[in-house]
C-alpha positions in Angstrom: 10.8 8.9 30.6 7.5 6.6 30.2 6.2 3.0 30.4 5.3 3.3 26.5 7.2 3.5 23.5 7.5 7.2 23.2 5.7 9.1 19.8 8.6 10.0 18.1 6.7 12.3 15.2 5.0 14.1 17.9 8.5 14.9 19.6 9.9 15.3 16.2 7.4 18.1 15.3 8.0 19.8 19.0 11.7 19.7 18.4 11.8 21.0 15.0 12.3 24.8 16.1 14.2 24.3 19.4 17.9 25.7 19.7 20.5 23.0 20.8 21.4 23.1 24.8 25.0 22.8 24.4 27.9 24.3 22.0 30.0 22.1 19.5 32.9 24.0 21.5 32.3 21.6 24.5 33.9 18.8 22.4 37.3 21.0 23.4 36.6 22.9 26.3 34.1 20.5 28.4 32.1 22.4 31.1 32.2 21.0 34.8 29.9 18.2 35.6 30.4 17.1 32.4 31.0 13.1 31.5 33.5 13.2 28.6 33.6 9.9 26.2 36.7 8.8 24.1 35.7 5.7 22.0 38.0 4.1 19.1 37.5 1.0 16.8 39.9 -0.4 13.9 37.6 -1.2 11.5 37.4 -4.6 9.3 40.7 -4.0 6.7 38.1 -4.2 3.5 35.8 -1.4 5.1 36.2 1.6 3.6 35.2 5.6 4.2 32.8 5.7 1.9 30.8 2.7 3.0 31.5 3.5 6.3 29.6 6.8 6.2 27.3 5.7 4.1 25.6 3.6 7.2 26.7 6.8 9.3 24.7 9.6 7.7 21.9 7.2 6.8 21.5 6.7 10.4 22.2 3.0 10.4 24.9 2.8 13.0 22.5 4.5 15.5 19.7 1.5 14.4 22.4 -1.3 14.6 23.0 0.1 18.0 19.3 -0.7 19.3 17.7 2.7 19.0 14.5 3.6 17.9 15.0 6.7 15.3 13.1 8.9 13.6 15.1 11.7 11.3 14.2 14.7 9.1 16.8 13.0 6.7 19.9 11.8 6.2 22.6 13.3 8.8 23.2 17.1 7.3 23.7 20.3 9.6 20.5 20.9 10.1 18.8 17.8 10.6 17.3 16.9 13.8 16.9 13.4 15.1 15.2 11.8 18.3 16.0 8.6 19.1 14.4 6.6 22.0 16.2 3.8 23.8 14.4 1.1 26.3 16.2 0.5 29.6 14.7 -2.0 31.4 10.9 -1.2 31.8 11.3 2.8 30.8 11.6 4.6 27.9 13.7 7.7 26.8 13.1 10.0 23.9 16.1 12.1 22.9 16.3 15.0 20.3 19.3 16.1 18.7 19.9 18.8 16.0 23.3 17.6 13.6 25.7 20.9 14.1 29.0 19.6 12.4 29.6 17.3 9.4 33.0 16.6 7.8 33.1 14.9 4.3 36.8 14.1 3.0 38.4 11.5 0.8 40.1 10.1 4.4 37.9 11.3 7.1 33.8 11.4 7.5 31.1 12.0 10.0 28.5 14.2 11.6 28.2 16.1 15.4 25.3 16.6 17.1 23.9 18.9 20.0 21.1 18.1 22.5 17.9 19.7 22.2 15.1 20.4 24.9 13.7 17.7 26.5 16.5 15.2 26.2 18.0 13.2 29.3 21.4 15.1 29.1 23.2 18.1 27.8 25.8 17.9 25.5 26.9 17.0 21.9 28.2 13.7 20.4 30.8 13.2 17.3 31.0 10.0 15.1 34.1 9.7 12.4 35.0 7.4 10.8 39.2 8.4 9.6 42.1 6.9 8.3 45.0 6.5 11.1 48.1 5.4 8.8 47.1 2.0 7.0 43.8 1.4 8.7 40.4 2.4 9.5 39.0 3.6 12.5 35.5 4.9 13.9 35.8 7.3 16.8 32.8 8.5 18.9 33.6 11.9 21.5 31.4 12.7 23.7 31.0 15.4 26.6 27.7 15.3 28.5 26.2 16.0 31.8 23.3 14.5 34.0 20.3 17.2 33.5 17.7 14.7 33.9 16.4 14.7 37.3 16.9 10.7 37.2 20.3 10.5 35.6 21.1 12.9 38.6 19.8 11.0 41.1 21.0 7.8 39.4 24.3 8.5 37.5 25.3 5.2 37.1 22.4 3.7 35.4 22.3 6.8 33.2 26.3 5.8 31.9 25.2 1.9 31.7 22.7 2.9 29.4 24.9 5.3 27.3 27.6 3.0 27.6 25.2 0.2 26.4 24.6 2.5 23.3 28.0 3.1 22.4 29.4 -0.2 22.5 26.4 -0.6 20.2 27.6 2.0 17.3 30.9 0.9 17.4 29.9 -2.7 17.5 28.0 -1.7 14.2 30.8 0.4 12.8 32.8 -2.8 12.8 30.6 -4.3 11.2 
């Protein structure tokens, strides 16, 4: 947390050889304390998986969304990201590592895990699937407060996040 926009490259670069904090298991099995989100959007009827993903793994839903990004590259396993996100007068950097990607003809998108130094703990899917004769984008979450101010202030912490999702899936729509 800061008053400035934080240096993303210098985060970048400090993040580069930390292991994630949480396992791509708590998707299923979420630990206690933990905050789990369930998001779903039908998509316009002339989207399509392809173009879809294309914005996801080039890390333009998380843009359209209002964060500040800075990737090693487009979203692989592998790939870490930090973001940064302005709440009010405060700053947050958060680094991520990618952990998961799927890439079928019906169903695409990436996972990724927290890494040292971010707010929370936890890991964060995006998809974007067919569900019968339509197009959705889901976003599943599972999360917990290890900040000491998301802990003290829990609900500002999920205004913020909630902020940010409306955000991607507002994007995903398009």
């Amino acid at each position: 947390m800061q008053l400035t926009r934080p240096d993303l490259a210098r985060i970048l670069d400090r993040s580069i050889d930390r292991q994630p904090t949480a396992e791509l298991g708590w998707l299923d099995e979420p630990p206690s304390r933990a905050r789990v989100l369930r998001e779903r959007v039908v998509l316009r009827p002339d989207a399509s998986v392809a173009t879809t993903a294309e914005a996801l793994f080039g890390w333009r839903v998380h843009r359209g969304a209002g964060l500040v990004i800075l990737p090693t590259g487009p979203a692989d396993v592998g790939v870490t990201v930090v973001q940064a996100v302005r709440a009010g007068p405060l700053w947050f950097a958060a680094p991520c590592r990618v952990v998961d990607v799927v890439r079928t003809p019906d169903e695409a998108g990436f996972t990724y895990a927290t890494l040292p130094h971010h707010p929370e703990t936890g890991v964060e899917s995006f998809r974007v699937l067919r569900d019968g004769d339509r197009l959705v984008f889901e976003i599943h979450a599972v999360a917990r407060h290890d900040f000491w101010g998301s802990r003290i202030l829990p609900r500002i912490a999920h205004r913020v996040q909630d902020r940010v999702t409306r955000g991607y899936l507002t994007t995903a729509r398009g």
